[in-house]
FIVEX-459548 format. One record per residue (C-alpha): residue in one letter; z, y negated, x negated. Coordinates in steps of 0.02 Angstrom, whole numbers, plus 50000, padded with zeros to 5 digits. Example, Ala and Ser with C-alpha at 12.3 -4.5 7.8 and 13.67 -1.06 7.14 Angstrom:
# FIVEX-459548
{code->A, up->50390, north->50225, east->49385}
{code->S, up->50357, north->50053, east->49316}
END
This chain:
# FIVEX-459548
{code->X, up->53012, north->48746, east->53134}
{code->X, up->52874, north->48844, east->53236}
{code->X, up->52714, north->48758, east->53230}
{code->X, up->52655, north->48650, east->53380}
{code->X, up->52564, north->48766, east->53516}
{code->X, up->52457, north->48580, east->53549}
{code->X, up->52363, north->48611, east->53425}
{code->X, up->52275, north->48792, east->53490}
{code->X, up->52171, north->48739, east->53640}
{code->X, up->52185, north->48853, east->53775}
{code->X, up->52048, north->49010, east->53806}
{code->X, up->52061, north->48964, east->53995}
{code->X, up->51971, north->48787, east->53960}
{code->X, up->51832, north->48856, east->53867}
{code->X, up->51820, north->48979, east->54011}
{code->X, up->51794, north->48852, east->54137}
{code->X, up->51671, north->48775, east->54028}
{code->X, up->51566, north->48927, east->54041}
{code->X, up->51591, north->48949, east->54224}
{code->X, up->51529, north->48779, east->54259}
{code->X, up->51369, north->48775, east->54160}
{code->X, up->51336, north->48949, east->54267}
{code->X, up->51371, north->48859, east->54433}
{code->X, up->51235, north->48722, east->54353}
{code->X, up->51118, north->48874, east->54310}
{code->X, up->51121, north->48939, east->54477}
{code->X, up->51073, north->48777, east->54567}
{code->X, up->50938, north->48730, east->54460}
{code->X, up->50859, north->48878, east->54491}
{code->X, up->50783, north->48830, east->54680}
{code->X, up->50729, north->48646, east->54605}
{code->X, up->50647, north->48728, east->54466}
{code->X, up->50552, north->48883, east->54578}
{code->X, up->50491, north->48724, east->54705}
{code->X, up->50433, north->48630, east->54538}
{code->X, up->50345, north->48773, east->54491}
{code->X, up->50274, north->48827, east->54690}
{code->X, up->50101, north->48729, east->54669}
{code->X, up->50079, north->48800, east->54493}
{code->X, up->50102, north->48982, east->54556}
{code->X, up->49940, north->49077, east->54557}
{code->X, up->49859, north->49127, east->54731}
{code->X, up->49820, north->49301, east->54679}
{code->X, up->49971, north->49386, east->54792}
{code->X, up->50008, north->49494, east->54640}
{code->X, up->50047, north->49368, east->54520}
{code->X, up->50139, north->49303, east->54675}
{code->X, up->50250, north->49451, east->54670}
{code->X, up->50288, north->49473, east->54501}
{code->X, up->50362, north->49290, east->54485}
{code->X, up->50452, north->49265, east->54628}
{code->X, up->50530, north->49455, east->54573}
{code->X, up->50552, north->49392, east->54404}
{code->X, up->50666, north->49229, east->54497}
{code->X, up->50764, north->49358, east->54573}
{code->X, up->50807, north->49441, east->54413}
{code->X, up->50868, north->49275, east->54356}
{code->X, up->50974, north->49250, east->54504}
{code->X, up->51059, north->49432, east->54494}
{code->X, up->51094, north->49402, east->54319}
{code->X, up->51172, north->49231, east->54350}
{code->X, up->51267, north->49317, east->54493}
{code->X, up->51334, north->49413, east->54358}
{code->X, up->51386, north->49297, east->54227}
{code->X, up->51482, north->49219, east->54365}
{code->X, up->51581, north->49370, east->54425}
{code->X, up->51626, north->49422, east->54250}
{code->X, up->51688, north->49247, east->54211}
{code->X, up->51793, north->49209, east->54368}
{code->X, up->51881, north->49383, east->54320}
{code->X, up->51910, north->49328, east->54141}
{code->X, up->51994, north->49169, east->54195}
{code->X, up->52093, north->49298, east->54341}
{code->X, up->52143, north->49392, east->54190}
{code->X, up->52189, north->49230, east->54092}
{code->X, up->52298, north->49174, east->54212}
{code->X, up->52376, north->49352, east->54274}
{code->X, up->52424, north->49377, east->54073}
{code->X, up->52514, north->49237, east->54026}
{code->X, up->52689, north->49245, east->53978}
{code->X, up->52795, north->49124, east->54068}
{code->X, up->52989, north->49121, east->54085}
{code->X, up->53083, north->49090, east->54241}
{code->X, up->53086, north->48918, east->54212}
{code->X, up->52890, north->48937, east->54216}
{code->X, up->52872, north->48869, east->54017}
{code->X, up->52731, north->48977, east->53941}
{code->X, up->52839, north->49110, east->53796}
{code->X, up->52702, north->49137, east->53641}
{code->X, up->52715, north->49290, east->53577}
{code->X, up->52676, north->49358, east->53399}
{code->X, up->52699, north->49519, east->53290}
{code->X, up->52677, north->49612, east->53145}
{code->X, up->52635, north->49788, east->53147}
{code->X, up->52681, north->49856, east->52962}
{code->X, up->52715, north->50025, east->52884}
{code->X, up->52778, north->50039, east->52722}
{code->X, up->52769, north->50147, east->52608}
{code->X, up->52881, north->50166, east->52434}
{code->X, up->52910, north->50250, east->52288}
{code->X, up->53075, north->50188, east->52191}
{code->X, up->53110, north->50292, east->52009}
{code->X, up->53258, north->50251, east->51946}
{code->X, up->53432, north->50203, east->52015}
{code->X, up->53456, north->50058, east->52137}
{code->X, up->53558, north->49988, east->52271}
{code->X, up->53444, north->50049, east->52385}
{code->X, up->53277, north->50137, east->52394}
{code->X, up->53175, north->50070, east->52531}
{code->X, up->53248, north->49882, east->52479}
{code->X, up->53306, north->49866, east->52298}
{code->X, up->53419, north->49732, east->52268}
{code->X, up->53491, north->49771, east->52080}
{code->X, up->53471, north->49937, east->52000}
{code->X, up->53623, north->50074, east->51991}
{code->X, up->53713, north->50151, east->51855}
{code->X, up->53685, north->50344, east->51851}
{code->X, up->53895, north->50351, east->51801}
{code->X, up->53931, north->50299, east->51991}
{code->X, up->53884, north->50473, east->52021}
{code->X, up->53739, north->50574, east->51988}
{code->X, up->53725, north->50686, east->52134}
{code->X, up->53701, north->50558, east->52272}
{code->X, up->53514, north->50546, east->52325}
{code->X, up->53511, north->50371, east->52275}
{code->X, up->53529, north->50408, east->52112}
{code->X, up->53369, north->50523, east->52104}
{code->X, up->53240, north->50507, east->51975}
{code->X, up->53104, north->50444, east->52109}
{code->X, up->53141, north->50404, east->52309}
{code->X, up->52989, north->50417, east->52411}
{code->X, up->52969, north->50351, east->52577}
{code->X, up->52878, north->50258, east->52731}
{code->X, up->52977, north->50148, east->52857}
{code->X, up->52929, north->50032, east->52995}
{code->X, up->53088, north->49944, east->52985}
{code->X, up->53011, north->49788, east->52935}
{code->X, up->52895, north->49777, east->53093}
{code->X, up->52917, north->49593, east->53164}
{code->X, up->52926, north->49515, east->53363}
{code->X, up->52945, north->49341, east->53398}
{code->X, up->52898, north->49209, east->53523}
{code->X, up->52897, north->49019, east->53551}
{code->X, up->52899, north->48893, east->53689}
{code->X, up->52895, north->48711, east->53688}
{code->X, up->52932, north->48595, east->53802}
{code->X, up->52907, north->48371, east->53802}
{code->X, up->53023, north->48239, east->53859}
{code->X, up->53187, north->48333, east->53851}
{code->X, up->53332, north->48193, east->53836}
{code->X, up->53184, north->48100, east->53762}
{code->X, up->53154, north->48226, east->53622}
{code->X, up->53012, north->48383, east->53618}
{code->X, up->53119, north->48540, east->53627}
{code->X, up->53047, north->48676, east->53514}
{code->X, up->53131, north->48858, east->53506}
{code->X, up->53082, north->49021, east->53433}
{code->X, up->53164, north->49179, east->53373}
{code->X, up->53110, north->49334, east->53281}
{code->X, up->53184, north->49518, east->53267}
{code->X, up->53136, north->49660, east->53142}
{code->X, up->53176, north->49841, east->53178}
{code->X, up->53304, north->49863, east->53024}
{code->X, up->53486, north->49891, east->53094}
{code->X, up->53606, north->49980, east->53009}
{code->X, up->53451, north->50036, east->52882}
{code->X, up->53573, north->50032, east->52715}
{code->X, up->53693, north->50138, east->52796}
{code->X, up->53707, north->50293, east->52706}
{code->X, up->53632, north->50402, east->52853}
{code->X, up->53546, north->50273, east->52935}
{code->X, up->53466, north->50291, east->53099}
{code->X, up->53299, north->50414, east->53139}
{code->X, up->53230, north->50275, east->53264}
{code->X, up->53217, north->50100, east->53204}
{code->X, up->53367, north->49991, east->53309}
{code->X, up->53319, north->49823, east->53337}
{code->X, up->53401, north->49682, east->53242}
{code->X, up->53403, north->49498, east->53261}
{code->X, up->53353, north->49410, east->53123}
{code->X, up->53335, north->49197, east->53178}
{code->X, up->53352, north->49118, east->53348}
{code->X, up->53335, north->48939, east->53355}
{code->X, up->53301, north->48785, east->53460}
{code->X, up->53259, north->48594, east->53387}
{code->X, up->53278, north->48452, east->53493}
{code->X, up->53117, north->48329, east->53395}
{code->X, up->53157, north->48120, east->53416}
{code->X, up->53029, north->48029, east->53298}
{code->X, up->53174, north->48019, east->53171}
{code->X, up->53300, north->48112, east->53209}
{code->X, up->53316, north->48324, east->53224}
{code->X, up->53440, north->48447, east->53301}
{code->X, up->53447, north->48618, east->53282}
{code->X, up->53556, north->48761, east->53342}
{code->X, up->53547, north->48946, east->53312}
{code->X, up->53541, north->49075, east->53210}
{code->X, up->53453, north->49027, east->53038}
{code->X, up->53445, north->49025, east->52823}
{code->X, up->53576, north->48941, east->52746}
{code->X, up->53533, north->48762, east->52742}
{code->X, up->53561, north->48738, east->52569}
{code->X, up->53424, north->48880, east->52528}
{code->X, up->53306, north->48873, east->52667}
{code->X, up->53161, north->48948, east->52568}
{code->X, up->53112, north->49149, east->52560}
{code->X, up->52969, north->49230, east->52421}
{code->X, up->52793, north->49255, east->52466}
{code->X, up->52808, north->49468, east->52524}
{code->X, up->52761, north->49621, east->52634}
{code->X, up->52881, north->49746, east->52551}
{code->X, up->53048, north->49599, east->52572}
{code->X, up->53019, north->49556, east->52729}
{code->X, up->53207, north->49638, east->52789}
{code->X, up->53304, north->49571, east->52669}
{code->X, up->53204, north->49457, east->52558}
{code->X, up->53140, north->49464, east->52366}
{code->X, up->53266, north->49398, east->52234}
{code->X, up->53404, north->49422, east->52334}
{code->X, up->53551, north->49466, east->52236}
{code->X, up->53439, north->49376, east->52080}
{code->X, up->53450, north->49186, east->52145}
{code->X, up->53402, north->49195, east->52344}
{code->X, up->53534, north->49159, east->52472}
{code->X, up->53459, north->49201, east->52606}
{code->X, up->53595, north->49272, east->52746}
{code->X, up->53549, north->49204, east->52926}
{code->X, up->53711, north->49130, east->52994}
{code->X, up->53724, north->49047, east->53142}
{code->X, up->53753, north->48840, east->53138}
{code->X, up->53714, north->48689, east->53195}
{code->X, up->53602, north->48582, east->53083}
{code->X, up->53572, north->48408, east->53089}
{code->X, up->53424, north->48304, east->52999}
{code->X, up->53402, north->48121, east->52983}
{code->X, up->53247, north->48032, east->52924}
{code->X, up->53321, north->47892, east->52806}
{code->X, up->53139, north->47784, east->52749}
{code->X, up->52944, north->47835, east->52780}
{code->X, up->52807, north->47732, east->52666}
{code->X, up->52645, north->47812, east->52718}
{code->X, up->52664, north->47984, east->52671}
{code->X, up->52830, north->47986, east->52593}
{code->X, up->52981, north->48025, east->52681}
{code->X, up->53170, north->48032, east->52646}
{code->X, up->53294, north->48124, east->52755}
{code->X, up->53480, north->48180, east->52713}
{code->X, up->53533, north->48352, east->52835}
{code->X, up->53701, north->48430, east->52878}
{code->X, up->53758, north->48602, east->52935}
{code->X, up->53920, north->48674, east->53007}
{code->X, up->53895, north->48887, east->52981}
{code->X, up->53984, north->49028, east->53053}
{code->X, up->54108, north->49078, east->52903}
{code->X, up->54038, north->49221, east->52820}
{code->X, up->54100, north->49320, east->52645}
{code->X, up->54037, north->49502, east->52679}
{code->X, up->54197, north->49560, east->52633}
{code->X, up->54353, north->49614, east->52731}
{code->X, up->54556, north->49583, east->52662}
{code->X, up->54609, north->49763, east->52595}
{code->X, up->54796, north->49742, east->52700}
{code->X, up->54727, north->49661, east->52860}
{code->X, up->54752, north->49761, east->53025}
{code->X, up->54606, north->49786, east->53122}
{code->X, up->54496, north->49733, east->52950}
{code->X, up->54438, north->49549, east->52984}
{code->X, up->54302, north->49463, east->52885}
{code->X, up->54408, north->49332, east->52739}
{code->X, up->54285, north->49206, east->52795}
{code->X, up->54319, north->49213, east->52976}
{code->X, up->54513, north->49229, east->52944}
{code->X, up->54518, north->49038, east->52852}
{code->X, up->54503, north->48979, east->53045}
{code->X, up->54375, north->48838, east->52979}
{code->X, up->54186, north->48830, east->52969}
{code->X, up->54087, north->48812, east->52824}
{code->X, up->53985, north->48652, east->52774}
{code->X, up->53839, north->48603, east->52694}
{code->X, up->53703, north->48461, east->52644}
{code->X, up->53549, north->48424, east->52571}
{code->X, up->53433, north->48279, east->52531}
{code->X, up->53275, north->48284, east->52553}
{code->X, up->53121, north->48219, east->52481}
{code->X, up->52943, north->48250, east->52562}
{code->X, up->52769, north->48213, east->52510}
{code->X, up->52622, north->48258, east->52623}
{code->X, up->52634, north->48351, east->52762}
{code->X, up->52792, north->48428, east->52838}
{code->X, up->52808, north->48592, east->52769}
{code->X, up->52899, north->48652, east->52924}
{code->X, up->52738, north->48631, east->53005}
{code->X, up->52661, north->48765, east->52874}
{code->X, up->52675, north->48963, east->52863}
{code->X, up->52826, north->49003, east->52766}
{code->X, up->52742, north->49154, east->52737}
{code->X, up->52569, north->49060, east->52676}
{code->X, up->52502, north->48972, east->52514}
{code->X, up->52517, north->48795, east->52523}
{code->X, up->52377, north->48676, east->52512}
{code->X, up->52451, north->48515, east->52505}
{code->X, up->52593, north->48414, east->52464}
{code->X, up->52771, north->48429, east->52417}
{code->X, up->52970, north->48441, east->52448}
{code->X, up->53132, north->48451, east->52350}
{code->X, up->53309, north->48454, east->52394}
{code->X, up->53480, north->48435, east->52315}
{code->X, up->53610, north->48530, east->52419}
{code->X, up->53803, north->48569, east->52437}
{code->X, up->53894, north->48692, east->52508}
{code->X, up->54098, north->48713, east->52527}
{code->X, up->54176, north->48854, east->52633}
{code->X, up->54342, north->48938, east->52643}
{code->X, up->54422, north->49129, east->52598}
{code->X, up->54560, north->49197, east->52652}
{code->X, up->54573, north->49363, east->52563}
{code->X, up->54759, north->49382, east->52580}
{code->X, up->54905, north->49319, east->52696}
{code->X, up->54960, north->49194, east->52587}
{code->X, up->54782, north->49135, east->52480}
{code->X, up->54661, north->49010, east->52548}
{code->X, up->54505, north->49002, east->52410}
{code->X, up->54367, north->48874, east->52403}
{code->X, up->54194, north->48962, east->52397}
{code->X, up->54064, north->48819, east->52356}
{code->X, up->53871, north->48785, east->52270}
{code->X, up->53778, north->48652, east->52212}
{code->X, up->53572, north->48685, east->52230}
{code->X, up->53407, north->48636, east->52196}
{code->X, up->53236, north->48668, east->52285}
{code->X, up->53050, north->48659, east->52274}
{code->X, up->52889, north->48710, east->52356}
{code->X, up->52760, north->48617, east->52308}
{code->X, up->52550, north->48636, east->52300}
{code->X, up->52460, north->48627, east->52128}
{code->X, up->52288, north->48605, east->52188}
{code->X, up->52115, north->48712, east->52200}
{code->X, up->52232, north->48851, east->52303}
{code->X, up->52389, north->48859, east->52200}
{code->X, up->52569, north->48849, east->52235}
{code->X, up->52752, north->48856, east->52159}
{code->X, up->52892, north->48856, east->52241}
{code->X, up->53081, north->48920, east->52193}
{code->X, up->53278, north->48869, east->52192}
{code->X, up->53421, north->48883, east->52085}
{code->X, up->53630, north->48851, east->52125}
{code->X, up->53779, north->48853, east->52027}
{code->X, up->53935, north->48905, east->52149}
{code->X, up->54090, north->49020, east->52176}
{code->X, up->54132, north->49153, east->52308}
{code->X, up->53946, north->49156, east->52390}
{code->X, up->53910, north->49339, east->52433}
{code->X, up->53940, north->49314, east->52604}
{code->X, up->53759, north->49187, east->52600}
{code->X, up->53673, north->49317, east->52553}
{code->X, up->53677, north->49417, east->52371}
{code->X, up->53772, north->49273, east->52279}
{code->X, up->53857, north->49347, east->52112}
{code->X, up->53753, north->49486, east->52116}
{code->X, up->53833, north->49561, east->52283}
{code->X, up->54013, north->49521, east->52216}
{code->X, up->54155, north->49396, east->52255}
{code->X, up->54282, north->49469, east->52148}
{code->X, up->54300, north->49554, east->52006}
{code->X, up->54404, north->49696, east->51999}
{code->X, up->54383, north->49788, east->51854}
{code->X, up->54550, north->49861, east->51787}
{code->X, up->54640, north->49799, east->51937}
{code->X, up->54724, north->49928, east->52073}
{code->X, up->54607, north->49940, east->52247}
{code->X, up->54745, north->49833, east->52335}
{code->X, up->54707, north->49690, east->52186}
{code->X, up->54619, north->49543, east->52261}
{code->X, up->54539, north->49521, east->52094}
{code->X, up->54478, north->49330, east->52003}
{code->X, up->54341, north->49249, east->52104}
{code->X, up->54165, north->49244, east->52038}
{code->X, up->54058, north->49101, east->51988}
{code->X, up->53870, north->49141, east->51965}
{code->X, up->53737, north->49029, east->51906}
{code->X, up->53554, north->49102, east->51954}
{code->X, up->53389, north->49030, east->52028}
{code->X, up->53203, north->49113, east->52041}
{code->X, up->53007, north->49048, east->52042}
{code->X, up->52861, north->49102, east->52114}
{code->X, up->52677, north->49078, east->52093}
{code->X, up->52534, north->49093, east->52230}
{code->X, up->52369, north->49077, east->52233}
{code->X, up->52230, north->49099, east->52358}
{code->X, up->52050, north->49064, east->52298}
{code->X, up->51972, north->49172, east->52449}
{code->X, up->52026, north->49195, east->52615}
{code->X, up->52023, north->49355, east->52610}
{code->X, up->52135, north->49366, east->52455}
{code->X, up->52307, north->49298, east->52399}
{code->X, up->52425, north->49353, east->52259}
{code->X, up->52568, north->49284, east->52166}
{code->X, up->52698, north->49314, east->52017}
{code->X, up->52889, north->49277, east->52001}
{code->X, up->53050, north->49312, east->51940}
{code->X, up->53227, north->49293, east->51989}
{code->X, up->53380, north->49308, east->51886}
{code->X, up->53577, north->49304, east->51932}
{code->X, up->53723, north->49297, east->51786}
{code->X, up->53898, north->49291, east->51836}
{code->X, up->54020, north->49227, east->51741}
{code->X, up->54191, north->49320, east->51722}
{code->X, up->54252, north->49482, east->51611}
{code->X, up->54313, north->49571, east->51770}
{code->X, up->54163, north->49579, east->51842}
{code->X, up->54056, north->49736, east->51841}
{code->X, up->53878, north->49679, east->51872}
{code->X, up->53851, north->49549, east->51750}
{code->X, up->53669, north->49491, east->51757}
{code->X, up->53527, north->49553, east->51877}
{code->X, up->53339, north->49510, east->51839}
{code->X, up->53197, north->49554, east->51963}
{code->X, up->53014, north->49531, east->51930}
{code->X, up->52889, north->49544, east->52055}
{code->X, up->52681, north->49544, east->52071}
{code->X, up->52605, north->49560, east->52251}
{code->X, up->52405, north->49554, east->52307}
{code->X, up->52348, north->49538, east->52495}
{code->X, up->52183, north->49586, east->52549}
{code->X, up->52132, north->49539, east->52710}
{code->X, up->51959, north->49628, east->52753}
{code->X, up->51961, north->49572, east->52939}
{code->X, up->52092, north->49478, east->53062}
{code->X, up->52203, north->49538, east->53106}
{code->X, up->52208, north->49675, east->52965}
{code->X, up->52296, north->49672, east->52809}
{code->X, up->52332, north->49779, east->52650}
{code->X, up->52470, north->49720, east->52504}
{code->X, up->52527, north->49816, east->52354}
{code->X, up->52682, north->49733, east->52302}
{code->X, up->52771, north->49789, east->52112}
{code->X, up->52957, north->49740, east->52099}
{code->X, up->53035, north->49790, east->51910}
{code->X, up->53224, north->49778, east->51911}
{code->X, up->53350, north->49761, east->51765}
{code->X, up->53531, north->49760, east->51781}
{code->X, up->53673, north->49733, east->51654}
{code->X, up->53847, north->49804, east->51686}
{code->X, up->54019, north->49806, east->51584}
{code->X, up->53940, north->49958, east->51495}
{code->X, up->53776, north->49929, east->51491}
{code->X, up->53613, north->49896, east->51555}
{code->X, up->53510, north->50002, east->51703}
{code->X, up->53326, north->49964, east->51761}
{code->X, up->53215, north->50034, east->51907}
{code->X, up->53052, north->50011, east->51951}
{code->X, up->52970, north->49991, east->52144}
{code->X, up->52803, north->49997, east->52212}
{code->X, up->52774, north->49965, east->52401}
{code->X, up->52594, north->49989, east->52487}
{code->X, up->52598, north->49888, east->52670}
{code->X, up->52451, north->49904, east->52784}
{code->X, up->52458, north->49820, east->52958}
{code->X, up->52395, north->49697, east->53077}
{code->X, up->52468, north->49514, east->53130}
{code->X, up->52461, north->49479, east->53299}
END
């Protein structure tokens, strides 16, 4: 959840501060000239020079004063505030990438699994080496918070990148806007709502990256990462100083990423089962709340894991219903002196639509006619990574994800990514990361690998 704007104490306060110890400045300064009258030498030009030296004082104080009544103008003349007068935060991230992708893959600016030259060799994603530099995966967001609403604090937030219809094969010159998470909590002391647009529930954790930032590392190698809208509930079940328990529910938009062959206009087969999907985790905290801490950042302290479920519904034909379901595990937790791990794994069936479950497939089809619906897939997969920051000017971190789907129809039948990635940050907001991502892919025939590098320089905001 976005982090509580209590905590940064307003510019305008300190502002004030300074503006009232110049208002104290400039009215000591008669009490201390009449202090200093019998002291003042009689010799008229020593006179002179002190009471002009006084005056100096006062036209500098003059303008201390002026400068800071127009800083708190500005201060109050550039804040963002909503019709409903709540104060919107803003923040962004200013990034350009730039890659360099040799070998075959899904696709260059993003790799997800490499590609087999035999899908056809004279496509441009199936070049020796793609080169290229994107601001796709620039970022926007904002936040507002507000206290006492129905007794709860209401928190919201949302966040867009710039990478619409970007894996399209002629994708757009001009970076479209997309909406990636919208979301508002309503906060009781035990007790937490939220509705929007959000991770599955059941994999609410992303890799440490710069060069994943529009669709995340590992997907397609363990990650379900898909933001579907839903309505989530949590419930804080027993606290014993700083342990907590909680169990959390979700009802998600249906979603399979795939569309029945013989259906007229061509309707997703998880919207036409007429039924949400459900999920639910347990949860077991240690320290503080992680969704207090950057998602993006190396965590000092503490821990969680989670168990989770999920169970949804397919309807690729007229007469088929399917069950697509998971069972998962999660972890982030801190090591100590700067280190941390986090990861998840699942088990489940029919789970492309959360996000690169069974390696991008539901079905396998292999040897079947293009009307075939094909056997549903069942994947087992999970991934790990390790960060460290030892200077604040420095973090880095390992990992590796890996997908294997069970099934002789299928055509991708394991996917392993490995990734290294080192941020320097010389000054705020400035930043430089060189992210590696080596990718290995086994099909019916065979195995494929690629390789990616990614250089990211840009400024948070």
């Amino acid at each position: 959840m976005p982090a509580d704007p209590t905590s940064r104490p307003p510019r305008v306060a300190g502002t004030g501060a300074a503006l009232l110890t110049g208002a104290l400045v400039l009215l000591s300064a008669p009490v201390a000239s009449a202090q200093q009258r019998d002291s003042i030498p009689r010799d008229r030009g020593q006179r002179t020079t002190t009471l002009d030296s006084l005056a100096a004082q006062l036209a500098r104080t003059d303008s201390a004063l002026a400068l800071l009544r127009q800083q708190v103008a500005t201060e109050s003349v550039t804040a963002v505030r909503m019709r409903s007068r709540i104060q919107l935060d803003l923040s962004a991230r200013l990034v350009l990438n730039s890659s360099l992708t040799t070998g075959a893959v899904s696709a260059a600016e993003l790799p997800i699994f490499a590609a087999p030259s035999r899908a056809n060799a004279n496509t441009l994603a199936m070049a020796p080496s793609v080169f290229g530099i994107s601001m796709r995966q620039a970022l926007l967001g904002g936040s507002v918070s507000m206290d006492s609403v129905a007794g709860a604090t209401l928190l919201a937030d949302f966040e867009l990148d710039f990478f619409a219809r970007a894996l399209e094969a002629a994708p757009p010159l001009f970076p479209e806007p997309r909406l990636r998470t919208a979301r508002v909590f309503l906060l009781w002391p035990r007790t937490e709502v939220m509705f929007g647009m959000e991770t599955p529930l059941i994999s609410d954790l992303n890799p440490i990256s710069t060069a994943g930032v529009a669709i995340p590392v590992f997907a397609g190698a363990g990650n379900l990462w898909n933001w579907l809208p839903q309505l989530r509930l949590t419930q804080t079940l027993a606290t014993r100083g700083q342990w907590s328990a909680a169990v959390q529910g979700a009802v998600i938009s249906p979603n399979a990423s795939e569309r029945a062959v013989s259906a007229t206009p061509a309707t997703d087969i998880g919207q036409a089962s007429a039924r949400p999907a459900v999920e639910s985790r347990l949860r077991l905290r240690h320290g503080v709340a992680l969704d207090d801490q950057p998602a993006q950042g190396v965590l000092t302290s503490g821990f969680e894991v989670g168990i989770g479920t999920h169970r949804g519904w397919l309807r690729p034909s007229r007469d088929g219903l399917l069950t697509s379901w998971a069972l998962t595990a999660d972890m982030r937790a801190s090591l100590g002196h700067g280190v941390e791990i986090r990861g998840e794994a699942y088990r489940g069936s029919l789970l492309r639509g959360l996000g690169g479950g069974g390696i991008g497939q539901n079905f396998g089809t292999l040897g079947l006619a293009p009307t075939d619906v094909g056997a549903p897939l069942t994947d087992v997969a999970g991934w790990l990574q390790v960060n460290a920051q030892w200077h604040p000017m420095l973090s880095h971190g390992v990992g590796c994800g890996t997908a294997r789907v069970v099934g002789n129809r299928a055509d991708r039948r394991r996917n392993t990514v490995c990734t290294g990635h080192a941020t320097w940050r010389p000054a705020v907001p400035l930043f430089v990361s060189l992210e590696y991502r080596g990718l290995r892919t086994r099909y019916s025939d065979g195995p494929w690998s690629a390789r990616h590098w990614n250089l990211a320089i840009g400024i948070d905001l």
